[in-house]
N, C-alpha and C positions, 0 to 999 in steps of 0.2 A: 295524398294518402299512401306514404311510400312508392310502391310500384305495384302497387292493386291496382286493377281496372284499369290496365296502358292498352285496352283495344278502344277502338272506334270510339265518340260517345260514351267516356265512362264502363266501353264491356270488355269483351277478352278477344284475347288473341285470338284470329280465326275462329272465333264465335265456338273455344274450348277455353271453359273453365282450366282446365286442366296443363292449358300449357301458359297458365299466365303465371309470370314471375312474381312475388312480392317482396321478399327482400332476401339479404346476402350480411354474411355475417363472418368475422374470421378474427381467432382472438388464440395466443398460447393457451395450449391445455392446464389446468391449474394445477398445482401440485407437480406439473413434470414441463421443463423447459424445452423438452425435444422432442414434441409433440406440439400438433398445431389441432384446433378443433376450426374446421371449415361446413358452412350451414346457407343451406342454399333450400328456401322456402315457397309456396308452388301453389296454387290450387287456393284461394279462398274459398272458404267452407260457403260464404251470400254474397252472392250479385246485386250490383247497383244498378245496370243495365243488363238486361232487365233483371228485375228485381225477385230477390229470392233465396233458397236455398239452393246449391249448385249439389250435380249429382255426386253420391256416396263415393261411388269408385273413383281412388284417391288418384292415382298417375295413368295418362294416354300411354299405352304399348305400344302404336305406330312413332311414339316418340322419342326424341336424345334426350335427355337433359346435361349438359354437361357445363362444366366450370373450368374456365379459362384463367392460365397464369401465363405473364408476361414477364422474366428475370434478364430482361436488359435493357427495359426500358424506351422500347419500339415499338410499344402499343400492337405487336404481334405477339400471340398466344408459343409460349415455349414447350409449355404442358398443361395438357386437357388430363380433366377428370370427368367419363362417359357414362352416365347409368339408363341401360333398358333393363322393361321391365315386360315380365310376359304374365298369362292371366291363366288358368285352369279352367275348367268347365263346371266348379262352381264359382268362380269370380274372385279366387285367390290369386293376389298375385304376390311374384317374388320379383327381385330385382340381380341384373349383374353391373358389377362396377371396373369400367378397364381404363387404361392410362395408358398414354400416349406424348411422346413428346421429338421434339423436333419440329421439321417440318409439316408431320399429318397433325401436329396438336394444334393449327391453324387452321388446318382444313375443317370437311366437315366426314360427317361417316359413323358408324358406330363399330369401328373395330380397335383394336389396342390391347396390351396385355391384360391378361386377364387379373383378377384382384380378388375379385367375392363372386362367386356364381349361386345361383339359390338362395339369395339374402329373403325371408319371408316378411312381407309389409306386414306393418300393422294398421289393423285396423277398429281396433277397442282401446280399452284403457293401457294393455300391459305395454310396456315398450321393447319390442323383438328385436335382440341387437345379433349379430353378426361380427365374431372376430376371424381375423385370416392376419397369423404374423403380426407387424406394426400398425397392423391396420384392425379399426371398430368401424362398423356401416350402421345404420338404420336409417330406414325411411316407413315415411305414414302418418295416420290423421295427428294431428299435437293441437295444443292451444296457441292460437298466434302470440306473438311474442310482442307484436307493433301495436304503439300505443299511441293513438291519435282522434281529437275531435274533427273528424270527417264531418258533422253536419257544421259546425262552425264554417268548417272554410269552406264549405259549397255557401255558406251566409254570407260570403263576402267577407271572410274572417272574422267572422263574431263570433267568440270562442266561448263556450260554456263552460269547459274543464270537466265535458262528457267524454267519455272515451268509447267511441263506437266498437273499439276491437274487441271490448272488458271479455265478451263472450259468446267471440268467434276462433273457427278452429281454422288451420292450413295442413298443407301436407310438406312434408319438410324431410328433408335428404340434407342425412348429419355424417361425416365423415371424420374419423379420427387418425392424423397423417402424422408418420414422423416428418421433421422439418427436412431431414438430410432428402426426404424425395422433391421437399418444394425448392430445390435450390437454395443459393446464400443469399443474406441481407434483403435489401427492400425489393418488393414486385409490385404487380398490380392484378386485380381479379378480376372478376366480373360472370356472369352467371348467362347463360341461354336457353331458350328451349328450341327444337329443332323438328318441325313436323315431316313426318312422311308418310300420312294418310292419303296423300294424291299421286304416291309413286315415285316423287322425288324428295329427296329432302330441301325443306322449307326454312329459314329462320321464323318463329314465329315471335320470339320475346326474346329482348337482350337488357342487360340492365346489371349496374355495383353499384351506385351511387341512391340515395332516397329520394323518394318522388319524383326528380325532377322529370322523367320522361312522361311522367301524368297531369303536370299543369304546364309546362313549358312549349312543345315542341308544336302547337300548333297544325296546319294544314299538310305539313310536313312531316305526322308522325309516323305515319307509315314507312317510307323511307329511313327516316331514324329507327325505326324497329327493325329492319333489314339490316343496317350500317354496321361496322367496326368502331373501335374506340380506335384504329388506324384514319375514319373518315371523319372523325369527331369534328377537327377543325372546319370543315363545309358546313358543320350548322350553328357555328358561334353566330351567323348574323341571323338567324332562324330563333335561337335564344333569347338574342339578345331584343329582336322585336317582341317577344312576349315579354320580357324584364319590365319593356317599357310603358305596356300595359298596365303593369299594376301602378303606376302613376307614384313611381318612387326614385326613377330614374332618368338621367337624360341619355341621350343616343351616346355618347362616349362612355358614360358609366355604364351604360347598359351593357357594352362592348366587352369591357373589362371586365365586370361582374360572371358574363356568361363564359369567358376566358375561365374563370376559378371552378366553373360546374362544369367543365368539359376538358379532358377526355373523361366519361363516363366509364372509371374502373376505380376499383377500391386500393389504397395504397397499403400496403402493408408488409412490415418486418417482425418475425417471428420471432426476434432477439427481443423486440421492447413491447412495453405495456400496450396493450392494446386501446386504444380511445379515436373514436370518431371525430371530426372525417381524417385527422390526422395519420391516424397508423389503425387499422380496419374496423372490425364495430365489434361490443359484444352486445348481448341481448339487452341488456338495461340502458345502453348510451340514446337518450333522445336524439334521434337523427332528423326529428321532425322539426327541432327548436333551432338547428344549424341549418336546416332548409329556409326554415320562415324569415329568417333573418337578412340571407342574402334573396330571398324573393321580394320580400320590402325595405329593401335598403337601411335597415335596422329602424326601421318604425313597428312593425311586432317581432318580438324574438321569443313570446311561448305561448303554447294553447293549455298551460296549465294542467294540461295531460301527465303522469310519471309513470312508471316501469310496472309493469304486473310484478305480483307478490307469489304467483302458480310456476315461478324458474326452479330447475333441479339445479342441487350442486354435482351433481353426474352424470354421466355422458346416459342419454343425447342432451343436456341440459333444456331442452325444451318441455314445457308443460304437457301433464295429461291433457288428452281432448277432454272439452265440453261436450259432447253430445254423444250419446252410445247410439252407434249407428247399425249394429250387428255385433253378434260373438266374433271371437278371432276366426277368419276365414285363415289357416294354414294351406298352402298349396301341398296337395299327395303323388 
């Protein structure tokens, strides 16, 4: 189910909603070639473990979230993009977005130039963007974008061509970047959340790639949640033994298969069209139907699942929320 529910048992990360990743998305801005739109998706609106609706307040304040770019192909981060967010004392909160690059855009921390300070989340229907220069910010509740029969494949892949997401929301941090800041030619992405609710900062959730950190990784996932796409190779035979589970592979195939799912980062060049998993995602590429395929060594390749129809064709191109959860809370 994408990268929803990569904690424990189908739940979240350190038992927060809030810091659990679902997907990552990066595609040229439409209408303008020097502009990249990068979408980095957060917070399921309902829990599977346990089950539910997850609380209203959209991003953890003790937390990073930041998005990691790789421009040499060393599966090291060249340039991070960092957003904290802080809250008022009636429960508004605003976000800032800073950038770092070189050696701290590896590391971890929440300092870096600054970009957007006081960007105001949303938290109703309107969508509160934030311009500073080259750059558009918004983050806040939206309609998730991923489209997937989740009860099928907990069936054992019996796929209905229900779509459990039709009408659920996420919280989603959409950044509008000229290319000249993401470096040239092809890189790789990938998306983290970074807790610091116990005093240090924590990795809690990392993930570019769909699903596979939610059906794959085994006894192991913890560690893989910790990892780099620098440690990725230490868990091809960790992969590769789940591969060979689903009873579609034999131990060399399974090898090689988990070779193509790993390093876990999104590829992408801002000069060409964007299409998944080849060159990054946009909102409508079924990312589910190119998972399923090398999960069962091409014996299912769809859940009959297709693209919500609630896409903007303007920034933040992501859908109104489903659910009115409160008036706009503005921070004063």
């Amino acid at each position: 189910m994408s990268h929803h529910y990569s904690g424990p048992d189908y739940g979240f990360p350190h038992g927060d909603a809030r810091l659990d990743l679902t997907d990552l998305y990066a595609f040229p801005k439409p209408g303008d070639a020097g502009k990249s739109i990068l979408i980095m998706n957060v917070h399921p609106s309902v829990g599977v473990n346990p089950a539910g609706p997850t609380t209203d307040d959209p991003f953890a304040t003790q937390a990073v979230y930041e998005l990691k770019i790789d421009t040499d192909g060393d599966l090291v981060a060249d340039i991070a993009y960092r957003v904290r967010f802080n809250s008022d004392k009636n429960g508004a909160q605003t976000a800032t977005l800073r950038r770092v690059q070189g050696g701290q855009a590896a590391g971890t921390g929440d300092d870096g130039q600054s970009i957007i300070e006081g960007a105001p989340v949303s938290t109703a229907h309107e969508a509160l963007v934030t311009a500073a220069g080259d750059y558009r910010f918004f983050a806040g509740w939206r309609s998730d974008p991923f489209f997937f029969d989740t009860m099928g494949a907990l069936n054992n892949l019996q796929f209905t061509g229900e779509d459990f997401f039709a009408d659920k929301d996420v919280c989603s941090i959409v950044l509008e970047v000229p290319n000249s800041a993401l470096g040239f030619g092809k890189m790789g992405l990938w998306q983290r959340t970074v807790d610091g609710a116990g005093g240090n900062w924590v990795q809690a959730d990392r993930g570019a790639l769909a699903s596979q950190s939610v059906f794959l990784p085994g006894d192991e996932k913890a560690a893989y949640q910790a990892g780099q796409p620098a440690d990725d190779a230490g868990f091809i035979p960790v992969f590769a033994h789940s591969l060979e589970h689903t009873d579609g592979y034999t131990p060399e195939e399974a090898r090689r298969a988990a070779g193509i799912l790993l390093p876990d980062n999104l590829p992408y060049d801002p000069s060409k069209q964007a299409s998944y998993p080849a060159n990054g995602r946009t909102l409508s590429d079924d990312a589910i139907d190119v998972f399923l395929s090398i999960l069962t060594n091409g014996k299912v390749t769809r859940d009959n699942v297709g693209p919500h129809t609630d896409l903007l064709t303007s920034f933040p191109y992501v859908g109104s929320p489903h659910k009115m959860r409160s008036a706009e809370r503005v921070a004063t």
